[in-house]
FIKOL-815150 format. One record per residue (C-alpha): residue in three letters; z, x, y. Coordinates in steps of 0.05 Angstrom, whole numbers, plus 5000, padded with zeros to 4 digits. Layout:
! FIKOL-815150
alaZXY ...
This chain:
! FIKOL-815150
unk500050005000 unk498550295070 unk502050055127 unk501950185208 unk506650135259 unk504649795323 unk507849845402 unk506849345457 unk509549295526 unk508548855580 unk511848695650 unk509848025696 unk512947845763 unk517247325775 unk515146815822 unk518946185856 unk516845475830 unk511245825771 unk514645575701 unk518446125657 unk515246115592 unk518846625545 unk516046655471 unk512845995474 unk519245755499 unk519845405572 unk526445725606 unk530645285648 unk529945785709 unk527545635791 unk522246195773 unk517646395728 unk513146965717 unk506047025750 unk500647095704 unk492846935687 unk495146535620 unk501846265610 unk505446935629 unk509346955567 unk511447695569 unk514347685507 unk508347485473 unk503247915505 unk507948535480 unk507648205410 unk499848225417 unk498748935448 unk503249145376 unk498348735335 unk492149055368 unk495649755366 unk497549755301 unk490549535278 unk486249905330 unk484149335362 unk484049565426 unk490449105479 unk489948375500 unk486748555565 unk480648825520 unk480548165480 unk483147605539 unk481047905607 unk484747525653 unk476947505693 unk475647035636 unk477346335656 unk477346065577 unk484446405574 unk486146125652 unk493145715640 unk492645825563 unk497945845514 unk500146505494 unk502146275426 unk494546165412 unk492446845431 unk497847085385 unk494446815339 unk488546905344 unk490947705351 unk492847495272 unk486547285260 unk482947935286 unk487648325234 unk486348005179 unk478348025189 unk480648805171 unk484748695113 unk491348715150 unk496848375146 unk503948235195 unk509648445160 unk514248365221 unk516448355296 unk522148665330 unk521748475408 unk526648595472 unk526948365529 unk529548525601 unk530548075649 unk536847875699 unk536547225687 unk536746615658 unk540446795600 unk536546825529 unk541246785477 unk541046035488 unk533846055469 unk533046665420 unk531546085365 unk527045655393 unk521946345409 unk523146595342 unk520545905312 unk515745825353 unk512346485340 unk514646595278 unk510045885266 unk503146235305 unk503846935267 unk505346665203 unk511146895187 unk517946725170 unk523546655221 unk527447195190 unk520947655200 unk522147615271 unk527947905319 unk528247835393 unk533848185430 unk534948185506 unk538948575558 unk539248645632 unk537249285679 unk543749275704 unk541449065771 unk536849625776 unk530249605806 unk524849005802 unk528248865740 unk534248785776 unk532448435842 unk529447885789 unk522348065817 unk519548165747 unk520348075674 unk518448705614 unk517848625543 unk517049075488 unk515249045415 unk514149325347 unk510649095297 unk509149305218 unk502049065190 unk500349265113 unk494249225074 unk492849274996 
């Protein structure tokens, strides 16, 4: 069996009044982050480790945000179509690890919900998937609650 590692980050502002979707999952928040789709962070990390791990080139290579198909669109639905892509090559998701850092809201309240969710549009079970958060300690954009960043890891395996 061979398997690959994959690595995704990705980092969206936070804007008053936009809606704060967080792996699939709307946030109870005054803000949300700014984006072409749905500007679920979370997600588009979760992608870029798909694509990585596969050599598949990043989301932006696949879902340009100049392309007005993915304008508004569900992030859930790129993930997986991201799934899709691997499989075409023999691959297949073994898990996700993901993090987040924000200020706030809080996520414990909604670590469930996300891992559902995309545990539902990769395929996979709910205990294949871990999300974790923390703060940046009221450091930087991070801090000021300008902007959102996500990371993730992914294993794919084929044979």
């Amino acid at each position: 069996m061979k398997i690959k590692v994959g690595f995704g980050f990705d980092v969206h502002q936070i804007k008053e009044g936009h809606p704060f979707v967080i792996g699939g999952v709307l946030l109870d928040h005054h803000a949300g982050a700014f984006g072409h789709s749905d500007a679920d962070v979370l997600v588009h990390a979760i992608c870029d480790a798909i694509l990585g791990a596969s050599n598949l080139e990043d989301i932006g290579y696949h879902f340009p945000n100049t392309d007005e198909r993915w304008k508004g669109i569900s992030s859930l639905l790129l993930l997986k179509e991201c799934v899709r892509l691997i499989q075409e090559k023999g691959w297949s998701l073994g898990n996700i690890d993901g993090m987040l850092c924000l200020e706030a809201p809080k996520i414990k309240p909604y670590i469930g919900a996300m891992k559902e969710k995309i545990a539902e549009a990769a395929g996979l079970e709910i205990d294949d998937i871990s999300i974790k958060a923390t703060t940046n300690e009221t450091m930087g954009f991070i801090g000021r609650g300008e902007g959102v960043v996500a990371y993730a890891v992914c294993l794919i395996q084929k044979g």
